[in-house]
C-alpha angles and dihedrals in degrees: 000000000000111000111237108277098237091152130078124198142194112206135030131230110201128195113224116209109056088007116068091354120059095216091152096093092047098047082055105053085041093050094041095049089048101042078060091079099056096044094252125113123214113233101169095233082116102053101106088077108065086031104122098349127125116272094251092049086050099045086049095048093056090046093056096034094056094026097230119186101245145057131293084242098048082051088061097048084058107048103030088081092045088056100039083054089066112034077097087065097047117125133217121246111252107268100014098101078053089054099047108052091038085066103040079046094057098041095249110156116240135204131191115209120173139152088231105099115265094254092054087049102061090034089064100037084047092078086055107079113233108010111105084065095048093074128078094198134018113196113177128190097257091057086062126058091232132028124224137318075066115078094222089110097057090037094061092038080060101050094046101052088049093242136133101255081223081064088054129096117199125202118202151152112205142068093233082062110039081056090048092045086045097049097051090058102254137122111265126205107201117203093174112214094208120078117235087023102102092095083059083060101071090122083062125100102220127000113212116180087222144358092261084068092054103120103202098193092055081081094035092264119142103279118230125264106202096087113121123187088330093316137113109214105227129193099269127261141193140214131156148163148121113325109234139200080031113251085355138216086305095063090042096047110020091038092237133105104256114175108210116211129208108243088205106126097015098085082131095050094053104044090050096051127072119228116260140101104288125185143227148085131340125200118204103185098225093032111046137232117333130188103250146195127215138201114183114182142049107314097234089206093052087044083221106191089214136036115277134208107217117176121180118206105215094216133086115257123190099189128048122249114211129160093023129132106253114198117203132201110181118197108160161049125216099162155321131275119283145179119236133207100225136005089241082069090046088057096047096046092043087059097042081053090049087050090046102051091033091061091043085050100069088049106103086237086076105007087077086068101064087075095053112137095226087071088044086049092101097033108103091185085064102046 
């Protein structure tokens, strides 16, 4: 649980890898193509251990975990060009781009401190338009004798921006940061990049499952306006494909027609997104669109071991529809992924979350989308 805010602070300090950029799926594919070489396959179940650490204790935890024959330094020299070739592709974190403009827009000052070296920090920043500019101050770990979890890092940032460390609010992912925030005697704000990790976090201030859940005005910073009837509008997303176990576990067990996906194929989908129940449009190819609910995540009630898609049709079915193509827009976000005490509070969240997405859906923000083309795509009538 969230300790009680008592602080308020005036300027924030971001983490960069993890915490505005998603670099987990590309650290992934690099790691799985050059593992390759050396007979070995990536499966992330070791990720926690190069999560927030310099370059080189990462480097040297992925040469002992997968006992590769080299050093940890001609490991470097390998995998520090794989990686260069796709800092171009990384994406931002959702939210992030929001975060950052409503504070450059209010005149918060901003900081970016990160264990990557200062000249892979603003190459990488360099592919996201107008953020270099956005930040009053970049530290990188080779500007600092030791990376987090020292607070060196903080503690020069600090310094640096002339402001008491107890008037600065850190934002971090990992473990390795929210101690070095800590340490430096700042708030920290965890949005852990691991899934399952969030009980690891308890130094932290505040734990948010993304940056879509930040809540400005809980440390006296200007709140966000772009809430609507309990929604935040997205940039729109798609997904699609044939629904499978029929209504699924959630009809037979929740009473509602929930319509399962197969993640095959959406790896990306699913590493980009944040987990959370999410709203929009659903296309059935012989029925037609259909206002639609979304959970994406792990179902802490359900205790599911891998991410899950769960749309929810909000229309009464009387038949089931296995085996149909199922076309998603998604245009919203309602909340993030919780646990509940009882199924009895699933069911009545679940149906809090249907009333609420059925009322933002007849706004024209997301109205417009009903008539999208990608949920017409298997429609013949409309070709």
């Amino acid at each position: 649980m969230a300790k009680p805010l008592s602080k308020l602070v005036s300027c924030v300090i971001l983490d960069l890898d993890g915490t505005i950029l998603n670099t987990d799926g590309i650290v992934s594919d690099v790691l799985k193509s050059y593992l390759v070489k050396y007979g070995k396959q990536w499966d992330g179940r070791r990720a926690h251990r190069i999560v927030g650490k310099t370059p080189y204790e990462a480097s040297a935890a992925v040469v002992e975990d997968y006992e590769l024959p080299i050093s940890t330094d001609e490991y470097i020299s390998e995998i520090t060009p794989r990686f260069s070739e796709q800092w171009c592709n990384i994406k931002a974190q959702p939210g992030a781009n929001r975060l950052i403009n409503h504070l450059r827009n209010h005149g918060v000052p901003m900081a970016l401190a990160s264990n990557s070296p200062r000249t892979n920090i603003e190459t990488k920043i360099s592919y996201h338009q107008g953020w270099k500019e956005s930040f009053s101050l970049i530290i990188g770990g080779d500007e600092v004798t030791s990376g987090k979890p020292s607070p060196e890092i903080y503690v020069e940032a600090a310094k640096r921006l002339n402001m008491n460390p107890s008037c600065c609010l850190v934002i971090e992912d990992s473990l390795p940061g929210v101690t070095a925030g800590k340490a430096a005697g700042m708030e920290v704000v965890a949005v852990p990049s691991l899934p399952k990790q969030s009980h690891l976090f308890t130094s932290a201030d505040e734990i948010i499952n993304s940056l879509l859940d930040l809540r400005p005005e809980k440390w006296g910073l200007p709140a966000f306006e772009d809430w609507i009837e309990g929604t935040l509008p997205i940039e729109p997303w798609y997904i699609g494909g044939p629904v499978i176990k029929g209504f699924g576990r959630g009809s037979k067990v929740l009473g509602i027609p929930t319509a399962n996906l197969s993640t095959e194929g959406y790896s990306a989908i699913l590493s980009e997104h944040p987990s959370g129940v999410y709203f929009g449009w659903a296309g059935l190819p012989t029925r037609g669109v259909y206002k639609m609910v979304m959970s994406i995540g792990w179902n802490p009630y359900f205790d599911n071991s891998e991410k899950t898609i769960e749309p929810w049709l909000l229309h009464d079915f009387n038949e089931d529809f296995y085996g149909e193509e199922l076309w998603l827009a998604i245009v919203g976000y309602i909340r993030p992924e919780a646990n509940f005490p009882s199924l009895d509070s699933l069911v009545a969240k679940i149906h809090e979350d249907g009333k609420i997405a059925e009322n933002a859906l007849e706004l024209p923000l997301y109205s417009k989308y009903k008539g999208d083309p990608y949920l017409k795509i298997s429609f013949p009538e409309n070709i």
